[in-house]
C-alpha positions as a Markdown table, in Angstrom:
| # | Residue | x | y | z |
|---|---|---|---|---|
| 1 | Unk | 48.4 | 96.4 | 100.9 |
| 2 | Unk | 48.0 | 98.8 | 103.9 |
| 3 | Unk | 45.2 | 100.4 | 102.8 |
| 4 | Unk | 43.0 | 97.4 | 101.9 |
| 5 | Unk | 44.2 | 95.6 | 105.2 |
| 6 | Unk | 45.4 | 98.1 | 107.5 |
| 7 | Unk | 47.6 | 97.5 | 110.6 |
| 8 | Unk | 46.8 | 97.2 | 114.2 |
| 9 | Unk | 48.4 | 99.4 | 116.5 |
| 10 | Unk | 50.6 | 98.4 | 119.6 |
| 11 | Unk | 47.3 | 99.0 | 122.2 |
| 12 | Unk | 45.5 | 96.1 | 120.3 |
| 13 | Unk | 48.2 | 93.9 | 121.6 |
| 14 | Unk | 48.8 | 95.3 | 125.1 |
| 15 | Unk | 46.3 | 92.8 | 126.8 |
| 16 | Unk | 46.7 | 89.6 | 129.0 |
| 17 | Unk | 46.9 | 86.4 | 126.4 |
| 18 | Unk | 43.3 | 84.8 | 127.8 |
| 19 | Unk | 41.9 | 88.4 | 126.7 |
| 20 | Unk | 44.1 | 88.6 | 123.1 |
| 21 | Unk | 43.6 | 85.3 | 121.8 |
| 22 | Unk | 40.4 | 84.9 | 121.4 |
| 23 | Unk | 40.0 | 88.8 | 119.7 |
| 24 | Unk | 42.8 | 87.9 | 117.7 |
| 25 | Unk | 40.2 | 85.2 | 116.0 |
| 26 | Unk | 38.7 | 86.4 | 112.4 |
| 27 | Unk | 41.7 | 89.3 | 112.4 |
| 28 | Unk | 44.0 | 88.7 | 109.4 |
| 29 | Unk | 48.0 | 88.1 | 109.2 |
| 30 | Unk | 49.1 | 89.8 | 106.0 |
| 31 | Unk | 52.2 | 89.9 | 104.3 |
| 32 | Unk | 53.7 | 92.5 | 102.0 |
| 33 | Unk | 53.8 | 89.8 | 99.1 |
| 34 | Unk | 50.0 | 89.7 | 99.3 |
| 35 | Unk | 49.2 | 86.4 | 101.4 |
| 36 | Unk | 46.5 | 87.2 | 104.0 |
| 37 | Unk | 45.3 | 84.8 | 106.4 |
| 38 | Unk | 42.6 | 85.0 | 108.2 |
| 39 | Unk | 43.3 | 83.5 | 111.8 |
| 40 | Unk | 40.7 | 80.6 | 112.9 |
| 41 | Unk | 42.7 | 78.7 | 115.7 |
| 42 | Unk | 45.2 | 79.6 | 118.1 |
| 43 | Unk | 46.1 | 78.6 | 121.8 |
| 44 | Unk | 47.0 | 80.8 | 124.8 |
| 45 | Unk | 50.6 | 80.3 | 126.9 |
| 46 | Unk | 50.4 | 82.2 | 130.1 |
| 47 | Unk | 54.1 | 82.8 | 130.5 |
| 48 | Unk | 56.0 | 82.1 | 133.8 |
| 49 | Unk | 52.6 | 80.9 | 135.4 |
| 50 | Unk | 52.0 | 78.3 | 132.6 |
| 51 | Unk | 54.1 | 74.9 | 132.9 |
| 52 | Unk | 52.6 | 74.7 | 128.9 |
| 53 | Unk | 54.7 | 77.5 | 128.0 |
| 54 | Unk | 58.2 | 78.3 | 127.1 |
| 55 | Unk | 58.4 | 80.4 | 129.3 |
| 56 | Unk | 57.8 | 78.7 | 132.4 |
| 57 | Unk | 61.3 | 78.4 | 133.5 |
| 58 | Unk | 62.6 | 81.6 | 132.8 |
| 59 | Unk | 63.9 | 83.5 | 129.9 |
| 60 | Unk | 67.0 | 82.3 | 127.7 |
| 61 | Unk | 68.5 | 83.2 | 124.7 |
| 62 | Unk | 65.8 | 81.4 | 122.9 |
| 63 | Unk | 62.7 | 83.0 | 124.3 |
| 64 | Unk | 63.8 | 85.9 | 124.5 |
| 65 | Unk | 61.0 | 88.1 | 122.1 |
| 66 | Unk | 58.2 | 86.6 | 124.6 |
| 67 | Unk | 59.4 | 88.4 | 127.4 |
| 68 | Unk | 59.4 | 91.6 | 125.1 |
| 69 | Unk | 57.2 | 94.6 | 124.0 |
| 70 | Unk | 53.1 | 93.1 | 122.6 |
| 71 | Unk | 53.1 | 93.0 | 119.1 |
| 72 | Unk | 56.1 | 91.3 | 118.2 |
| 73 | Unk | 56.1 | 87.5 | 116.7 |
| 74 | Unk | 58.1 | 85.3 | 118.4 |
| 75 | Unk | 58.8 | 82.2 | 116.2 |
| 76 | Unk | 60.7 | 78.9 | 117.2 |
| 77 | Unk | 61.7 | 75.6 | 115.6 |
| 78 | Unk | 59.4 | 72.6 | 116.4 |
| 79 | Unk | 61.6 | 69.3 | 116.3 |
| 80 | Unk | 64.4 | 71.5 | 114.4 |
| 81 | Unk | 61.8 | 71.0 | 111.1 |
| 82 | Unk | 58.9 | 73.2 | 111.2 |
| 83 | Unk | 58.4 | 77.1 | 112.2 |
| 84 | Unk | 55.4 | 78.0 | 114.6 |
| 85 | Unk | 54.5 | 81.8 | 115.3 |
| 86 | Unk | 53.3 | 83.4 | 118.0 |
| 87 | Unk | 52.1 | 86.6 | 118.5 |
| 88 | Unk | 52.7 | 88.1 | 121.9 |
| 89 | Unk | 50.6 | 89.3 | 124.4 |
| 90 | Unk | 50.2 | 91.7 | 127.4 |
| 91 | Unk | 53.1 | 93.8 | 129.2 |
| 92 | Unk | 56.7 | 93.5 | 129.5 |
| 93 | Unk | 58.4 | 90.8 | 131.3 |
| 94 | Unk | 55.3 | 88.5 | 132.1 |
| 95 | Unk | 56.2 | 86.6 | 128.5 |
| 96 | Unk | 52.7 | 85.8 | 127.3 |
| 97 | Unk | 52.1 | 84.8 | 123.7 |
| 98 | Unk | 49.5 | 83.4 | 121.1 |
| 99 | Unk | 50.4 | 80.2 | 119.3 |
| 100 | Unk | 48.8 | 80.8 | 115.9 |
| 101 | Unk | 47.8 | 77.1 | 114.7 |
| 102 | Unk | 45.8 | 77.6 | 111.9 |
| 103 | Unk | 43.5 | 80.0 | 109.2 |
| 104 | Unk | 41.8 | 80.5 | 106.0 |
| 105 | Unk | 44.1 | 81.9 | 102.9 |
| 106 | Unk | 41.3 | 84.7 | 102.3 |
| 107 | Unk | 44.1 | 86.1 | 99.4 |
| 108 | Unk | 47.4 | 85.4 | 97.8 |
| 109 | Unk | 46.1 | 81.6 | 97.2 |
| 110 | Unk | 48.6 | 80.8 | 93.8 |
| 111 | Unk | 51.3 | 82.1 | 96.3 |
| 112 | Unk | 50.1 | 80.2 | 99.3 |
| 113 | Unk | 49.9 | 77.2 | 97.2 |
| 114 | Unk | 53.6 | 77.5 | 95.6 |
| 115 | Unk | 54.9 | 77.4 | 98.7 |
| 116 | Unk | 53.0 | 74.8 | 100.1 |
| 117 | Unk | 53.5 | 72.2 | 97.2 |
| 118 | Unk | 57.9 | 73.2 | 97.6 |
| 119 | Unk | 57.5 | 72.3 | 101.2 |
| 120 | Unk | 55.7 | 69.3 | 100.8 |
| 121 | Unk | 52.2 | 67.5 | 99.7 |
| 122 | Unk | 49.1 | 69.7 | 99.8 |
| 123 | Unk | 45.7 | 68.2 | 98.5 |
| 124 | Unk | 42.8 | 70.9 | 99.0 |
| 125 | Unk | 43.3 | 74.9 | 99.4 |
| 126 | Unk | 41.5 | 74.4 | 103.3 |
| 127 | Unk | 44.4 | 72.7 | 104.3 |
| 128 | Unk | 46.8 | 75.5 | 103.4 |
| 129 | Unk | 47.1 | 76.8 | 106.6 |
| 130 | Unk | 46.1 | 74.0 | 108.8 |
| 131 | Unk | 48.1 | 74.2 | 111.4 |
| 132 | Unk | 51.3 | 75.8 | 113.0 |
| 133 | Unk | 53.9 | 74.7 | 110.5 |
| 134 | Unk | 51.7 | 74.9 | 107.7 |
| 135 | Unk | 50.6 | 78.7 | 108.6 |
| 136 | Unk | 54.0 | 79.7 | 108.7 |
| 137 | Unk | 55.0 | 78.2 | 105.2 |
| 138 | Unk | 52.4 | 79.9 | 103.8 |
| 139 | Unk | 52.9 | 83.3 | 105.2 |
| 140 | Unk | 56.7 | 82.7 | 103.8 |
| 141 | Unk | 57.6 | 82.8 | 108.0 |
| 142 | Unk | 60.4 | 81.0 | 109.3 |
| 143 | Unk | 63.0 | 81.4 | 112.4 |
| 144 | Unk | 64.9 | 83.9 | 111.6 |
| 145 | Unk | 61.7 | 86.4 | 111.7 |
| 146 | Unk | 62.1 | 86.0 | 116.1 |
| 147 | Unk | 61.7 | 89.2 | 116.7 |
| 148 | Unk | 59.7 | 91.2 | 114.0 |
| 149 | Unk | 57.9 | 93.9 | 115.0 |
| 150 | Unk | 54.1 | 93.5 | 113.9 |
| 151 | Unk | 53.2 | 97.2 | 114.6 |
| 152 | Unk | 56.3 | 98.6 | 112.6 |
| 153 | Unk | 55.4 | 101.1 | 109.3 |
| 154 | Unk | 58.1 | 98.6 | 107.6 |
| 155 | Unk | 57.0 | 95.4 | 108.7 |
| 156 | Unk | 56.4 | 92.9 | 106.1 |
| 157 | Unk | 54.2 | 90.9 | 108.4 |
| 158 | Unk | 51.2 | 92.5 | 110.3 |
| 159 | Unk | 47.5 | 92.1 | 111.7 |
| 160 | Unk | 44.5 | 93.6 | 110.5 |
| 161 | Unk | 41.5 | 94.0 | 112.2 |
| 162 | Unk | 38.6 | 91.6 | 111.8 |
| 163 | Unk | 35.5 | 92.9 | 110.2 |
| 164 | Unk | 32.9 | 91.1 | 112.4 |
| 165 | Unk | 33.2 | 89.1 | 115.8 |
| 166 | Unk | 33.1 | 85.5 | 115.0 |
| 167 | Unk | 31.8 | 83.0 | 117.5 |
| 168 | Unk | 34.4 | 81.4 | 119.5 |
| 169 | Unk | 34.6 | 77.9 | 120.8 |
| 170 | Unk | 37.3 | 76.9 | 123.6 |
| 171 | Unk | 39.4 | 73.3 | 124.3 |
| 172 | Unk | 42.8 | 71.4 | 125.5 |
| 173 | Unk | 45.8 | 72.9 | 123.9 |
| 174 | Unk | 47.0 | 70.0 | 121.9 |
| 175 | Unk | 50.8 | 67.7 | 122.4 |
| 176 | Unk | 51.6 | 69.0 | 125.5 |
| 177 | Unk | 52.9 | 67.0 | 128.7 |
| 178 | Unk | 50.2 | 65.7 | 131.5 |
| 179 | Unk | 51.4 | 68.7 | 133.5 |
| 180 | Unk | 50.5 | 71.4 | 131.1 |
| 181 | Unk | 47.2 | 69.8 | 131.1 |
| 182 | Unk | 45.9 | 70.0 | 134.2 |
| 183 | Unk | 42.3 | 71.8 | 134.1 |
| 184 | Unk | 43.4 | 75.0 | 134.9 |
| 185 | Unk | 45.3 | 75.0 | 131.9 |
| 186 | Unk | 42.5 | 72.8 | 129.9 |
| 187 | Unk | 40.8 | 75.6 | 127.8 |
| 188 | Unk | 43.4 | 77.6 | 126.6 |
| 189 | Unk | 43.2 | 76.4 | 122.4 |
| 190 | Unk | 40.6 | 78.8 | 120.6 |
| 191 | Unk | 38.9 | 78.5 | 117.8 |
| 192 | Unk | 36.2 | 79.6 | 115.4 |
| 193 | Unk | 33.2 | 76.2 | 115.7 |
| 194 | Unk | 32.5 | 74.6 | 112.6 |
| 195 | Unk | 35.6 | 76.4 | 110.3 |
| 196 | Unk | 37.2 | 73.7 | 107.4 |
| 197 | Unk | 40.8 | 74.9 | 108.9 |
| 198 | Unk | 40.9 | 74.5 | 112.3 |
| 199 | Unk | 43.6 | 71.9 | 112.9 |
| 200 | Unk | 43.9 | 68.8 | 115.3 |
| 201 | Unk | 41.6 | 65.7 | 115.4 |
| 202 | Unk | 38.2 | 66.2 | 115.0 |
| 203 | Unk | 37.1 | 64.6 | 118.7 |
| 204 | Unk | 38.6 | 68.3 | 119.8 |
| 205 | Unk | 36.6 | 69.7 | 117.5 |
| 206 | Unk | 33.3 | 68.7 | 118.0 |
């Protein structure tokens, strides 16, 4: 798997999120069991600065990985049902990170769709990955991977580099509170125009 997709290194990572998250669209999550993703959505949370973000109040024992190195995934519970991922961003301590909320299985689709059909109803292979809890089931990513280490020889989850530089098309994150909203904070969700997978209602899509 390395050599077909191979890793990123830590340097890829080691930007501020409004910089990552947009080159981080058209790169590829792969797993070691031979899912790859191909990334077409994602929103930005600018850490301490960002009332959007976990982060915003300080760290605690459950946000913890988004305060650490770049490069590592920090994945939470949303609602106590789903797992979301995000891949985080720029230098210690600031606690940046990139929601990943949706992609194109490019590989690994039988596998993809196992998992998919055991976690619930899936209709068309374009809505494998559409959106954050879906993504993660797919991948085979749940809570207890806080923590791993994208850029680790070992890892069983990494990035790969995209071959070309896709457009990119920018928008409201979506579900937040009015005060994550405000317009500093409007265009933070990112997105490749016109792709089947992006998630979310189609008015933010347009």
């Amino acid at each position: 798997m390395d050599a077909a997709w191979p890793r990123l290194p830590r340097e890829f990572f080691q930007h501020p999120v409004r910089e990552l998250a947009p080159r981080l669209l058209g790169c590829h999550l792969v797993t070691a069991d031979g899912v790859v993703v191909r990334i077409t959505e994602l929103e930005a949370y600018d850490g301490v600065d960002d009332p959007g973000s976990h982060a915003f109040r300080g760290m605690t024992a459950r946000n913890e990985t988004m305060f650490g190195e770049a490069g590592h995934l920090y994945v939470y519970r949303h609602m106590g049902l789903h797992s979301c991922c995000n891949i985080v961003a720029s230098t210690l301590d600031h606690a940046n990170g990139c929601l990943v909320r949706a992609g194109e299985v490019v590989q690994g689709v039988e596998l993809a769709r196992a998992r998919r059909s055991a976690a619930g109803v899936t209709r068309k292979d374009r809505d494998l990955a559409q959106g954050p809890g879906r993504l993660t089931v797919v991948l085979g990513i749940n809570w207890l991977d806080d923590g791993l280490d994208l850029c680790a020889a070992d890892s069983p989850v990494w990035v790969s580099d995209r071959p070309d530089e896709p457009p990119v098309a920018t928008g409201p994150r979506i579900g937040l509170r009015p005060e994550a909203t405000e317009p500093e904070h409007l265009q933070l969700r990112y997105r490749i125009p016109g792709d089947p997978t992006v998630s979310g209602p189609g008015s933010l899509n347009r």
